[in-house]
N, C-alpha and C positions, 0 to 999 in steps of 0.2 A: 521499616521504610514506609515511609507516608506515600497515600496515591498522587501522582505527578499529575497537573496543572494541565488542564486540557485547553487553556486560552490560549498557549502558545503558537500552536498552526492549528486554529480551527477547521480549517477545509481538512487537511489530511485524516485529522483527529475522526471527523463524520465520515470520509472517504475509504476510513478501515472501519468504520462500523457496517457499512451497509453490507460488504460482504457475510459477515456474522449473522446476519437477517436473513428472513425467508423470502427476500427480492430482489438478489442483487444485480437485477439490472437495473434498477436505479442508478448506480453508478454515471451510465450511460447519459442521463441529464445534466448530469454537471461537470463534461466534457464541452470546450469552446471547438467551433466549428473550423479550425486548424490545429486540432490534438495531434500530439505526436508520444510516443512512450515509447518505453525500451524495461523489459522487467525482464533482471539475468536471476533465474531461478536455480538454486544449487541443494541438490535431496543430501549432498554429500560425493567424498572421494573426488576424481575429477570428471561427474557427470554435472552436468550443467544443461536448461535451456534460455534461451534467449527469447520470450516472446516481445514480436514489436512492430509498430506498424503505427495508423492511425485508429479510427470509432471500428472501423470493420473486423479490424484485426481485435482490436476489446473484447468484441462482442464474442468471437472465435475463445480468447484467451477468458472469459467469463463459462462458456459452456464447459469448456472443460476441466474448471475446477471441481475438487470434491466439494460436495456440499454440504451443508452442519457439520462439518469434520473439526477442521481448525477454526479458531480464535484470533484474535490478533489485538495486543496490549500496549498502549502506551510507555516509551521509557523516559523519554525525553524529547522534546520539540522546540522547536525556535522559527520567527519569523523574523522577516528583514523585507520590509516594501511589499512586493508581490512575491515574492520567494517562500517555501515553508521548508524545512527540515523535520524532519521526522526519525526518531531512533525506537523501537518497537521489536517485539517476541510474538513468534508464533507459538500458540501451544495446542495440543493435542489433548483432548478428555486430560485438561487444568494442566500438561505438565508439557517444561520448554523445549520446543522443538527446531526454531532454529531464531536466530536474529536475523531482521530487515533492515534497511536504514532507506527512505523515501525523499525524492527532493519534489518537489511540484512551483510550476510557475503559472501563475496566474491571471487570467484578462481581468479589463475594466469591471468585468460584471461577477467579477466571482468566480469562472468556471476555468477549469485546467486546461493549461495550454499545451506544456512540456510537462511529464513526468519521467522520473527513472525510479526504478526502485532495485535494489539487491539485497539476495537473502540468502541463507546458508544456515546449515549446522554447524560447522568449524568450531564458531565463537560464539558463546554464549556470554551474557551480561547480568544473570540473576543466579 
């Protein structure tokens, strides 16, 4: 399987990169100034969180991630106007540990307005 096309949602595409780096509040710049998200995070079984809010709440849901742990890989994306989709794996020291699937809407200027993202172990796509 050839590596998937990363022109298809460029923002997302660089938006799961920065987390993998040793700064990810970056992030945090290329949020438009009525960001809104909702990220339902599933470890497995029927434990789940919900984090969601606006930049404040980000920046909450940024601190307490692990850090250099997981990865995160392109499966599939698609753009439509200011819309991106995104289809991606998290992996763990190179091996899958669960799938995402990301939507992000976008301002004038490039920067995220609306995101949702959900992720799980359940289903895997590699």
């Amino acid at each position: 399987m050839s590596a998937p096309s990363t022109s298809a949602a460029p923002f997302l595409t660089t938006w799961f990169g920065i987390p993998d780096s040793d700064d990810a509040d970056r992030i945090l710049d290329l949020i438009a100034d009525d960001f809104t998200f909702s990220i339902l995070f599933s470890t497995g079984g029927d434990a789940g969180t919900d984090f969601h809010g606006g930049r404040a709440e980000m920046e909450g849901y940024l601190a307490q991630r692990e850090v250099g742990v997981r990865t995160h890989h392109l499966l599939t994306a698609s753009t439509v106007g200011q819309d991106e989709l995104y289809l991606g794996e998290v992996r763990r020291s190179g091996l899958p540990e669960a799938t995402f699937v990301a939507s992000a809407r976008l301002d004038d200027e490039g920067r995220v307005r609306r995101l949702l993202i959900g992720r799980s172990p359940a289903v895997l796509f590699t």
